[in-house]
C-alpha positions in Angstrom: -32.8 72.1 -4.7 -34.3 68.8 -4.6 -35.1 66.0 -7.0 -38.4 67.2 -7.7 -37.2 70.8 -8.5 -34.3 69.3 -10.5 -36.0 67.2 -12.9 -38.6 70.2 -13.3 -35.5 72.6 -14.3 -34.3 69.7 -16.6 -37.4 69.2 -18.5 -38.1 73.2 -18.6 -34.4 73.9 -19.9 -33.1 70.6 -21.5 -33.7 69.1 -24.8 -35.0 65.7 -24.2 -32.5 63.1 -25.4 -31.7 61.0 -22.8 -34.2 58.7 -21.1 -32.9 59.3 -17.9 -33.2 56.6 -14.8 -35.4 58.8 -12.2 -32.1 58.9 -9.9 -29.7 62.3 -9.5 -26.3 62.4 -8.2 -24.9 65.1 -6.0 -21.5 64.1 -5.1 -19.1 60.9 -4.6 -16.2 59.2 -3.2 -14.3 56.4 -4.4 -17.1 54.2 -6.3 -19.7 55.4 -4.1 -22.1 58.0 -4.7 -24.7 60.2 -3.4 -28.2 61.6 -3.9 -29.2 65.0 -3.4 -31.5 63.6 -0.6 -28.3 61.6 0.8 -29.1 58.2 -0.6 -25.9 55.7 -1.2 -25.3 54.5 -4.4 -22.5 52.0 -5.1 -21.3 52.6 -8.9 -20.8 49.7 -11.3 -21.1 52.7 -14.1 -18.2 54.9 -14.0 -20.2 57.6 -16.2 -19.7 54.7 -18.5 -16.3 54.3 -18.5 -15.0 57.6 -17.7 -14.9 57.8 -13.8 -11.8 55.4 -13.8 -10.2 56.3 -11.0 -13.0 56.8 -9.3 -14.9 60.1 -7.8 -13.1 62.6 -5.7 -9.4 61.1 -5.8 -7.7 63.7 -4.2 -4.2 64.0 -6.3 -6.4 64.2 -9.5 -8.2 67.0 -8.0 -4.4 68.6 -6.7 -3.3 68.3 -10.1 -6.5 69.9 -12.1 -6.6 72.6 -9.5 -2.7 73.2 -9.8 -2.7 73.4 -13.6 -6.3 75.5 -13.7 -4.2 78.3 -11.6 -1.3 78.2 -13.7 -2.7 78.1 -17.4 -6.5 76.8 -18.0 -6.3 76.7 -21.9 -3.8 78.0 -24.4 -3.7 77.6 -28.2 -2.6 74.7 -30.2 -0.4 77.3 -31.7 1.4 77.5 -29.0 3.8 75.0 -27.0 2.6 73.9 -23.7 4.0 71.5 -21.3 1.2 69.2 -20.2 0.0 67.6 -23.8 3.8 67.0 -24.4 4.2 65.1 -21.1 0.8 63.3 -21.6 1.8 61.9 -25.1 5.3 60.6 -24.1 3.8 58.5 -21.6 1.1 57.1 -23.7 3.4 56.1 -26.7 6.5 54.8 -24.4 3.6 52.4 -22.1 2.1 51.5 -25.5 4.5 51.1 -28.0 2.7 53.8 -30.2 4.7 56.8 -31.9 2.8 59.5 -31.9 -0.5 61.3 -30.1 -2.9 63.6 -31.2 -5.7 65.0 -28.3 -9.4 66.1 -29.2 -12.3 66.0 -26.6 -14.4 63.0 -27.1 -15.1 59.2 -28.1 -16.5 59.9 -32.1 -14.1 62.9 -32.9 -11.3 60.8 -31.7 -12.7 57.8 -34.4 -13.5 60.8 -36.5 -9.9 61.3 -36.6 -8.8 57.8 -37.5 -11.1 58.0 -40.4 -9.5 61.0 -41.7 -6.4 59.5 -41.1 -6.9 56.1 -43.3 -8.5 58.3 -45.8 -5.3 60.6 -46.2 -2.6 57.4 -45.9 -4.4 56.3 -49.1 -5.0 59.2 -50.9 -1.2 60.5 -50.2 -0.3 57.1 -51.6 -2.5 55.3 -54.2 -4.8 58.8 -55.0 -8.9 59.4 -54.7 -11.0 56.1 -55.2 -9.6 54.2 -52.0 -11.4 55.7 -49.1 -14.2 52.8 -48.2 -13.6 52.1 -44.4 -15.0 48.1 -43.4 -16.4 48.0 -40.0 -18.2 44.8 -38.3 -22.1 44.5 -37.6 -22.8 45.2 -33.9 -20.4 47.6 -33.7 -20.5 51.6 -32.3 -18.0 54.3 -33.5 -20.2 57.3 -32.3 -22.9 59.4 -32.9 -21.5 62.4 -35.6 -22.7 61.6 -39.0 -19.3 59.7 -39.9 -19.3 58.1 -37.0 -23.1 56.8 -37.2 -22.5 55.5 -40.7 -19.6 53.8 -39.3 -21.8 51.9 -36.8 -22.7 48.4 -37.9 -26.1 48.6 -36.4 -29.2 49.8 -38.9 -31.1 51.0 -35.6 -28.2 53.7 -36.1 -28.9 54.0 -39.4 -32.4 56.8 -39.5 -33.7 59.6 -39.4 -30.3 61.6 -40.1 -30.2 61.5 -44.3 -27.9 61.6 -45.8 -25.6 59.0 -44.5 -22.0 59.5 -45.5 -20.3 57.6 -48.2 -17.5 55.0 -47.7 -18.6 52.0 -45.2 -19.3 48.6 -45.8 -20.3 46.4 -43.1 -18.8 42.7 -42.1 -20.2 39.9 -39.9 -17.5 40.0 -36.7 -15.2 37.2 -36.1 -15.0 36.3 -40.1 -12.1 37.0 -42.4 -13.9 35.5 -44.9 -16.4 38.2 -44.1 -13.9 40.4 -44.6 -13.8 39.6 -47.7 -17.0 39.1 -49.2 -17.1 43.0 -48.6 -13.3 44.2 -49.4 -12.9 45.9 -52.8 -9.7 48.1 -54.7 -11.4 51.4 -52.7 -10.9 49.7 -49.4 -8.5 51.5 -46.8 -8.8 50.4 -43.9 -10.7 48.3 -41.6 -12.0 50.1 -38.2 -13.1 47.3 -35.0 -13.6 47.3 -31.5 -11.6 44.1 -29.6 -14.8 44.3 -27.0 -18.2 45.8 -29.1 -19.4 47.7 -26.0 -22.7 49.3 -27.0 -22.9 45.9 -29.3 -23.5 44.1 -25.9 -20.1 43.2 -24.5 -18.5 40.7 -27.0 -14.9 40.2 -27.0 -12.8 39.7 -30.4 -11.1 36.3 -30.8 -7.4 36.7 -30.7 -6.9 34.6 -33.3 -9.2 36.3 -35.8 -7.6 40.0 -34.6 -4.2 38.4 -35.2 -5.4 37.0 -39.3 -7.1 40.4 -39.9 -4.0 42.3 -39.0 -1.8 40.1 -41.5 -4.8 40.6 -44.1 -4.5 44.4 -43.2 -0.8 44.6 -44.1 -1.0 42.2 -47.2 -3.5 45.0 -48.4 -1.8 47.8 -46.9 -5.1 49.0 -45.4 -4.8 50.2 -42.0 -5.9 48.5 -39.1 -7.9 51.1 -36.8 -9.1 50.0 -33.6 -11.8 51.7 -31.6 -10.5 52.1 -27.8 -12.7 54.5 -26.9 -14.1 52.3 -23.9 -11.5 49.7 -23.9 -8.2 51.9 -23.2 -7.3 53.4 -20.4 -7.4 50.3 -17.8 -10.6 49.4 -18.3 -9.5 45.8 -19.7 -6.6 44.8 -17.6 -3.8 46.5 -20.0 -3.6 49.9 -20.8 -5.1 49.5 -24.1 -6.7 46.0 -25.1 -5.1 46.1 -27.7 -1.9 44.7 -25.7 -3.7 41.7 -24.9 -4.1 40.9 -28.5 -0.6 40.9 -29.3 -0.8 43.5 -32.2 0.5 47.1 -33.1 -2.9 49.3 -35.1 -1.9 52.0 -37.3 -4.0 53.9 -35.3 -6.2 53.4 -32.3 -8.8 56.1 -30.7 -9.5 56.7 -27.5 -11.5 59.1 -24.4 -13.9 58.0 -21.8 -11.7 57.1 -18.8 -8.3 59.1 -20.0 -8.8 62.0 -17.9 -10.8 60.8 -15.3 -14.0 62.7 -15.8 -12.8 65.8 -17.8 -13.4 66.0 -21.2 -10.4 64.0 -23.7 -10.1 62.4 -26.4 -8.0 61.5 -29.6 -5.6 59.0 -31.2 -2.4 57.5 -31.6 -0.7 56.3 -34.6 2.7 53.9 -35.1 5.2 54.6 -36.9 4.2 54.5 -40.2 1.3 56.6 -39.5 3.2 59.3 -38.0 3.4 62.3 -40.5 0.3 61.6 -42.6 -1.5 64.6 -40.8 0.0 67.8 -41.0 -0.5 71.1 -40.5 -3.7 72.3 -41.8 -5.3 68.6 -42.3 -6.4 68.1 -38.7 -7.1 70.0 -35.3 -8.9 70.5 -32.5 -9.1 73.9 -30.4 -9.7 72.7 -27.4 -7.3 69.3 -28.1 -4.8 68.8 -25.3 -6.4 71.2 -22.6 -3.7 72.1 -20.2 -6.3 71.2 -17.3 -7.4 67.5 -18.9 -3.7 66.8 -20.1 -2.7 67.2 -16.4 -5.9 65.4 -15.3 -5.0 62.5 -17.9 -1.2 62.4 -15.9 -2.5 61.5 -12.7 -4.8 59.2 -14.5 -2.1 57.3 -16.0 0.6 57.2 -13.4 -2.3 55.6 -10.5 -2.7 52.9 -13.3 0.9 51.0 -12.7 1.1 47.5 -13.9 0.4 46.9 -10.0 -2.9 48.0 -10.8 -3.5 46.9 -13.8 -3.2 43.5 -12.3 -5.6 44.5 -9.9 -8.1 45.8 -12.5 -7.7 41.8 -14.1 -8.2 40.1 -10.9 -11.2 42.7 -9.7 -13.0 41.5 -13.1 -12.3 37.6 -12.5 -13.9 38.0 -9.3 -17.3 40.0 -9.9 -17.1 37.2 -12.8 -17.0 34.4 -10.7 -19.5 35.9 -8.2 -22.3 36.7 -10.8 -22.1 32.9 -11.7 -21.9 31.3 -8.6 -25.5 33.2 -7.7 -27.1 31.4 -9.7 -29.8 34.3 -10.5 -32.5 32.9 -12.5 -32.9 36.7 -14.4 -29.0 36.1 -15.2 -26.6 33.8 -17.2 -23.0 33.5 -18.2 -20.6 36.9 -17.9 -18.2 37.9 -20.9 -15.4 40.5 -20.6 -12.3 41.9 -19.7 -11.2 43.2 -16.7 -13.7 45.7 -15.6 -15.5 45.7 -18.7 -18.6 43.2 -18.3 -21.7 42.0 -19.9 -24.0 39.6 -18.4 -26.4 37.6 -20.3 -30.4 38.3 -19.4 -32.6 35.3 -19.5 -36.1 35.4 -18.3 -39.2 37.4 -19.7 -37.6 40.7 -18.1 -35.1 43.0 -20.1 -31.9 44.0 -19.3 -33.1 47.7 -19.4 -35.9 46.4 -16.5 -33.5 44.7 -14.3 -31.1 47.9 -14.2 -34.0 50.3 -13.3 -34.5 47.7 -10.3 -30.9 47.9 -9.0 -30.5 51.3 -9.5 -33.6 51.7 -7.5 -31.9 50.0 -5.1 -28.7 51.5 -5.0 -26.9 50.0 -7.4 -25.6 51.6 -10.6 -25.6 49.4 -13.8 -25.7 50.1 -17.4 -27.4 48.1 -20.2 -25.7 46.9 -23.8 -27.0 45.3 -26.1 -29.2 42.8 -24.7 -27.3 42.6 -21.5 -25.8 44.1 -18.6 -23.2 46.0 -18.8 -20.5 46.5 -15.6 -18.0 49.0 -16.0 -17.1 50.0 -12.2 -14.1 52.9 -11.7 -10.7 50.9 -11.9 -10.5 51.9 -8.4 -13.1 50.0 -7.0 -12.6 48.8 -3.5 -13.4 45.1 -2.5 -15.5 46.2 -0.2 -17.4 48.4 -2.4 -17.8 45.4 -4.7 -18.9 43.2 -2.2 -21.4 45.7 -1.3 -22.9 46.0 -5.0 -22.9 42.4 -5.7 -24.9 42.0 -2.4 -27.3 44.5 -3.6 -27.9 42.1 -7.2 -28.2 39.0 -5.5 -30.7 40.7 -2.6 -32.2 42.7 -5.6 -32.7 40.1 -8.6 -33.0 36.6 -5.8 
């Protein structure tokens, strides 16, 4: 098959929601792809955010082809060894008490919701189940998880809406509370709004939210869906911020390009679902669990480290170019927005690049880089030579 035939078969056999960059991708190695006509690619995407240890790593692909011999899926019902494994290393490298696994970003937040929602109801009754989330944020794309989304571009064609959300300018506790009420629960943020455009949280306005939180007994839900895993320098931003959420969601990168998500709660949190109140059938997959292992044990605090100082230096190199289509970087690690200036957008420049071999994704009104953890220096060189050639 070739492009041509390819996009054919898409358009023939595919409903038509993504506006796709005129680009396929056969196969990969490291952070460097391939087209099905050969063409290199090097990837500052990741599958936004999920390829995080890169493409083709080969104990990821022992272990999924180990565990798909031995048991492919098994019942929740049922005890099985690799979702158990999974969730003690998660809650002893975080700090966390417990886990539960789904299969993606918005049923993980999905889950935090219902979570809140129960905490309050077990404890104060009905009438306490509004959720505050900040403007510019993304939660997901379910119904819940739209109406969580502080963004009003979010907010049409699905109607009805569900109930329960009020929205708060970011980086404001007196924001906060202009919106908070007696039915508040809980407050639901990302440290890093992603799809907002790449905007870090102050630490010091986390840090006075999470006292508010407590003095309210709301929970404090943070949205890791593309901040865990690595992809800021710690295993979950939220280690950088110095706190401990009741319950924080994540997916993307944990399984290295299988499907996984879901949540972990502290201690508090640990019994308020039980059985019958939440599940998931294919939650905790024997193959992803075991996919998720490898993912965690290749990101040691060695490279963490790495994923920190990789981010400071694309950083630092963006800048020193002195690109007249770019400005200033923001960030974490290997999560990265760079400001557009100029008459083109940010959705222009990235069809350029990838044109010319370079994988980027937009955000907001920026650039967004989110290379696999596992990036090589030399296939970061490589990219950033492509920008500055590319965007000169």
């Amino acid at each position: 098959m070739d492009h041509k035939e390819l996009v054919e078969l898409d358009r023939q056999y595919t409903m038509q929601t993504y506006g796709r960059f005129d680009v396929d991708i056969d196969h990969g190695k490291g952070a460097t792809l391939y087209d099905l006509a050969g063409k290199e690619y090097i990837d500052f995407s990741s599958g936004i955010g999920v390829n995080s240890i890169g493409y083709g790593n080969e104990k990821w692909v022992e272990a999924i082809t180990r565990q798909a011999q031995k048991l492919g899926h098994i019942s929740n019902l049922f005890y099985s060894q690799p979702y158990a494994r999974l969730a003690k290393s998660l809650c002893q490298r975080t700090g966390m008490a417990a886990a539960f696994f789904g299969n993606s970003g918005a049923e993980a937040n999905e889950g935090i919701i219902k979570l809140a929602r129960k905490y309050s109801f077990d404890k104060y009754g009905k009438g306490r189940g509004t959720i505050l989330t900040l403007k510019n944020s993304f939660h997901g794309r379910t119904l819940t998880t739209l109406t969580a989304t502080g963004q009003e571009v979010f907010h049409n064609y699905f109607f009805p809406f569900a109930d329960g959300f009020r929205y708060a300018e970011a980086g404001s506790i007196d924001a906060i509370q202009e919106v908070a009420g007696h039915d508040v629960c809980a407050v639901l943020l990302e440290l890093i709004q992603g799809e907002g455009g790449v905007y870090p949280m102050d630490p010091a306005y986390v840090h006075d939210l999470a006292v508010l939180c407590a003095e309210r007994d709301w929970l404090l839900l943070v949205d890791e869906v593309q901040t865990g895993v690595g992809r800021t320098g710690s295993l979950f931003a939220f280690q950088q911020y110095g706190i401990i959420p009741d319950g924080v969601s994540f997916a993307k990168g944990i399984a290295g390009g299988l499907p996984m998500g879901g949540f972990l709660v502290n201690e508090r949190c640990r019994n308020v679902l039980g059985p019958g109140t939440h599940a998931a059938t294919f939650g905790g997959n024997p193959v992803s669990a075991a996919a998720a292992q490898v993912v965690l044990d290749t990101l040691d605090e060695d490279a963490l480290a790495k994923v920190r100082e990789k981010g400071d230096y694309i950083r630092a190199r963006i800048e020193h170019m002195g690109l007249a289509s770019l400005g200033q970087t923001r960030g974490m690690g290997l999560m990265i927005g760079v400001e557009v200036k100029g008459d083109e957008s940010n959705k222009v420049l990235a069809a350029r690049l990838i044109r010319h071999g370079l994988l980027v994704l937009t955000a907001g009104p920026a650039l967004r880089l989110l290379p696999p953890l596992t990036i090589t220096m030399a296939e970061i060189d490589k990219g950033l030579a492509i920008m500055e050639d590319v965007l000169i």
